[in-house]
Backbone as ProteinMPNN parsed JSONL, in Angstrom:
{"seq_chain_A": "XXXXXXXXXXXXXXXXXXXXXXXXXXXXXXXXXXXXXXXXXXXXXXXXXXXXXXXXXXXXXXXX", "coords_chain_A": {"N_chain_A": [[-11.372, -7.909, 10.926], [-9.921, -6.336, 13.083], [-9.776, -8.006, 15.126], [-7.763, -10.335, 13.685], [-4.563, -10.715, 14.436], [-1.038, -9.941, 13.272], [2.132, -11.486, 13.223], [5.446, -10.041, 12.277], [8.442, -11.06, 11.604], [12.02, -10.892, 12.33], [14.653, -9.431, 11.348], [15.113, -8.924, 8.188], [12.726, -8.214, 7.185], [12.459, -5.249, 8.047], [12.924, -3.296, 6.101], [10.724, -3.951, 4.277], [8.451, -3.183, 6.124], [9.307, -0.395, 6.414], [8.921, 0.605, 3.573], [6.072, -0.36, 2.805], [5.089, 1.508, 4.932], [5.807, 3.958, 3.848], [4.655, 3.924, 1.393], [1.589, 4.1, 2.193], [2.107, 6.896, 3.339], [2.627, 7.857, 0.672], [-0.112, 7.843, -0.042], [-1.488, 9.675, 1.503], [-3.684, 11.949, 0.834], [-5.155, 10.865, -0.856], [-8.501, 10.694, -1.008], [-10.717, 8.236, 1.066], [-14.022, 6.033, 1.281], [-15.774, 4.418, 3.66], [-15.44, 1.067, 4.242], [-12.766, 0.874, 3.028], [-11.593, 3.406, 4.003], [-11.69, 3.223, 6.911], [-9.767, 0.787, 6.846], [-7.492, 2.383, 5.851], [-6.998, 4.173, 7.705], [-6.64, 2.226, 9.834], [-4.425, 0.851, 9.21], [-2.379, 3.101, 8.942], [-2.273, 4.025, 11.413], [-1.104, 1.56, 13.011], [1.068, 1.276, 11.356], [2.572, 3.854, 12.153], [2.191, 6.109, 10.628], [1.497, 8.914, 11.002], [3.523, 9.739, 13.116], [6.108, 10.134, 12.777], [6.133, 12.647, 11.516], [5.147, 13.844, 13.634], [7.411, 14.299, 15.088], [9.388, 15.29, 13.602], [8.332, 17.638, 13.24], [8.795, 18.539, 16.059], [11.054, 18.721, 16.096], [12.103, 20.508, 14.608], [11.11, 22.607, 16.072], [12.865, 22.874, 17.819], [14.689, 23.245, 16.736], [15.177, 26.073, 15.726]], "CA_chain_A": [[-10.122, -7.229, 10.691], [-9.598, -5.799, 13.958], [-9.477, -9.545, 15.84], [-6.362, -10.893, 13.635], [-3.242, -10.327, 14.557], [-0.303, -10.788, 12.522], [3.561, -10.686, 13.225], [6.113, -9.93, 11.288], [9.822, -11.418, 12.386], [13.226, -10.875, 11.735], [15.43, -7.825, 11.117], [14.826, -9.039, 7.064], [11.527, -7.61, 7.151], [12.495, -3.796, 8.559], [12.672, -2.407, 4.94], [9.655, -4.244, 3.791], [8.397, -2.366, 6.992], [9.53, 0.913, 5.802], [8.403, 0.354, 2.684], [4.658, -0.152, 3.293], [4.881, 2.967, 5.387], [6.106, 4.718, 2.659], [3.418, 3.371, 0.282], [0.719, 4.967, 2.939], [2.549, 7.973, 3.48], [1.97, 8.369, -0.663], [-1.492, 8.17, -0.113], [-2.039, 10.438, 2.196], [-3.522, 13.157, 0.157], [-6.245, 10.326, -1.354], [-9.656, 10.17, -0.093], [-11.354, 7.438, 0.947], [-14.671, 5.815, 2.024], [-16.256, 3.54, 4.313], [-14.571, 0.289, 4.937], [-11.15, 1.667, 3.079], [-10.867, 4.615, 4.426], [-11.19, 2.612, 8.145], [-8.376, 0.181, 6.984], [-6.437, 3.266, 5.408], [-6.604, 4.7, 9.079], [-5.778, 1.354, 11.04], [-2.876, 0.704, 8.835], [-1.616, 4.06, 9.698], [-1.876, 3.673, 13.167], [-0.37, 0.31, 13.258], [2.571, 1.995, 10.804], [2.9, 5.297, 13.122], [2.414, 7.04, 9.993], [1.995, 10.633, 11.625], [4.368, 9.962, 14.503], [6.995, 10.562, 12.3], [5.32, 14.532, 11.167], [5.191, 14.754, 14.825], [8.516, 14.181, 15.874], [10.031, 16.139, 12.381], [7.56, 18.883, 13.851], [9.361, 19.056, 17.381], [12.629, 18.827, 15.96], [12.334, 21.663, 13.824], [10.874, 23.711, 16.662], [14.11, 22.648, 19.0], [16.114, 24.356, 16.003], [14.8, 27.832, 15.777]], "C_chain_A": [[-9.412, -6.943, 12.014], [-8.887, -7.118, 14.889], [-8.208, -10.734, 15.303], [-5.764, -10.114, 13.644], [-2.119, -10.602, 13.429], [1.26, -10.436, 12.916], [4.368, -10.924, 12.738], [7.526, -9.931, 12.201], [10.875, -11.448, 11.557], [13.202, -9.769, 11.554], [15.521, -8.045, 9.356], [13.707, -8.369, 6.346], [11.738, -5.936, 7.64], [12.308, -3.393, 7.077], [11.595, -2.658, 4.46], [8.866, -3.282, 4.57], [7.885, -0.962, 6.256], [8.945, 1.085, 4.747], [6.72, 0.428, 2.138], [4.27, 1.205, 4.329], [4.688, 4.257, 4.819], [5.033, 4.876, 1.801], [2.089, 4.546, 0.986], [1.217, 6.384, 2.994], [1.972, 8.838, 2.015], [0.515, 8.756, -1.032], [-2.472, 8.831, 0.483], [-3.558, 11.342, 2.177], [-5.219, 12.622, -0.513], [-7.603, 10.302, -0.133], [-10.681, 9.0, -0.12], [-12.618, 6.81, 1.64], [-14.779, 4.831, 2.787], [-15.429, 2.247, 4.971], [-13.098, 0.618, 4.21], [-10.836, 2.991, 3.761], [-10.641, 3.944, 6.279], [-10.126, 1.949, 8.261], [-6.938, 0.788, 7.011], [-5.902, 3.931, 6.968], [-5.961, 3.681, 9.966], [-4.777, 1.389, 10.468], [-2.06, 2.281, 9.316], [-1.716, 4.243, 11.042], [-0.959, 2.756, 13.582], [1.468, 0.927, 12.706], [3.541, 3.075, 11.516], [2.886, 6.408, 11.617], [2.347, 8.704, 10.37], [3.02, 10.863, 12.718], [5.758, 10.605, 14.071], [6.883, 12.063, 11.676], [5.717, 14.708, 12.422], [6.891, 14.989, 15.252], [9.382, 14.995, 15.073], [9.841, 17.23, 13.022], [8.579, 19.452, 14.736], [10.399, 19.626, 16.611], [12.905, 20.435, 15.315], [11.715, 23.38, 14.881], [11.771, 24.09, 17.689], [14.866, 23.571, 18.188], [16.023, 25.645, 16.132], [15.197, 27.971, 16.82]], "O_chain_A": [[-8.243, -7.326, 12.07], [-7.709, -7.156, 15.246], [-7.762, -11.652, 15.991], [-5.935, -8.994, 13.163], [-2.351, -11.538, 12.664], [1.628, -9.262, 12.932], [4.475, -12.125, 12.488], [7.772, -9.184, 13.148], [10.872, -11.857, 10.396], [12.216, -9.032, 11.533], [16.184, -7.092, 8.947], [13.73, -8.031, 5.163], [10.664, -5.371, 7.432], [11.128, -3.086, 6.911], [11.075, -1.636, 4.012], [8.443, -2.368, 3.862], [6.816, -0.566, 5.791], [8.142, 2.006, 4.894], [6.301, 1.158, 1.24], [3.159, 1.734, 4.339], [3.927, 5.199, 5.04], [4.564, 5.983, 1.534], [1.736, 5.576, 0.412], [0.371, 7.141, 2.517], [1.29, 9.862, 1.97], [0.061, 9.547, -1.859], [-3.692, 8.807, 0.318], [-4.346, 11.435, 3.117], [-6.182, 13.372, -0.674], [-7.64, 10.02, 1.064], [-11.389, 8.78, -1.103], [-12.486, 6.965, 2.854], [-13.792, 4.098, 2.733], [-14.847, 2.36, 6.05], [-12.173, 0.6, 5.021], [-9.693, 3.411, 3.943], [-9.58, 4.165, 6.862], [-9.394, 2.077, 9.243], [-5.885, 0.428, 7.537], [-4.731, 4.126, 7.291], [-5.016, 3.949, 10.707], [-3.893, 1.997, 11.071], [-1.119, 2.254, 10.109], [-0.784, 4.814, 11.607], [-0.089, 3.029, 14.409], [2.537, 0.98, 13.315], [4.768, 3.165, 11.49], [3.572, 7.429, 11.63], [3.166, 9.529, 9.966], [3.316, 11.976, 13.151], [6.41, 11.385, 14.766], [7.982, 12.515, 11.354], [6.561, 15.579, 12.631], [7.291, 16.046, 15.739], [10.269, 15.535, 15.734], [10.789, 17.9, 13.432], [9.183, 20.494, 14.485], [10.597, 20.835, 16.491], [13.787, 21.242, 15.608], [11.814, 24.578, 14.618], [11.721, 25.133, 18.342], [15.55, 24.486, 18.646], [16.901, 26.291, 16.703], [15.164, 29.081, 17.351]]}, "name": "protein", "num_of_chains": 1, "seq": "XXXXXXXXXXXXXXXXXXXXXXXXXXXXXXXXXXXXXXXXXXXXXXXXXXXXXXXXXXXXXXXX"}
């Protein structure tokens, strides 16, 4: 898993993108083991799925 690569081209593909982010984002909440719960974590790494919490986070601490 770790040893392929894969890339994804064109500005046609951004919502698909988004999309699959989204999908993870839904599943946050699920728990999972062994080799899914490792893929469930790379794909959110690869996605930035928390980067976007973090950066919501700041923002909302710039407002106050």
């Amino acid at each position: 898993m770790y040893s392929e690569k894969m890339v994804i081209e064109g500005g046609d593909n951004r919502e698909m993108l988004r999309t699959i982010k989204a999908v993870l984002k839904k599943f946050e909440d699920t728990e999972y083991e062994g080799q899914q719960s490792e893929i469930y974590d790379y794909l959110c790494d690869q996605f930035g799925v928390d980067d976007e919490e973090d950066e919501n986070d700041e923002k909302g601490v710039d407002e106050k």
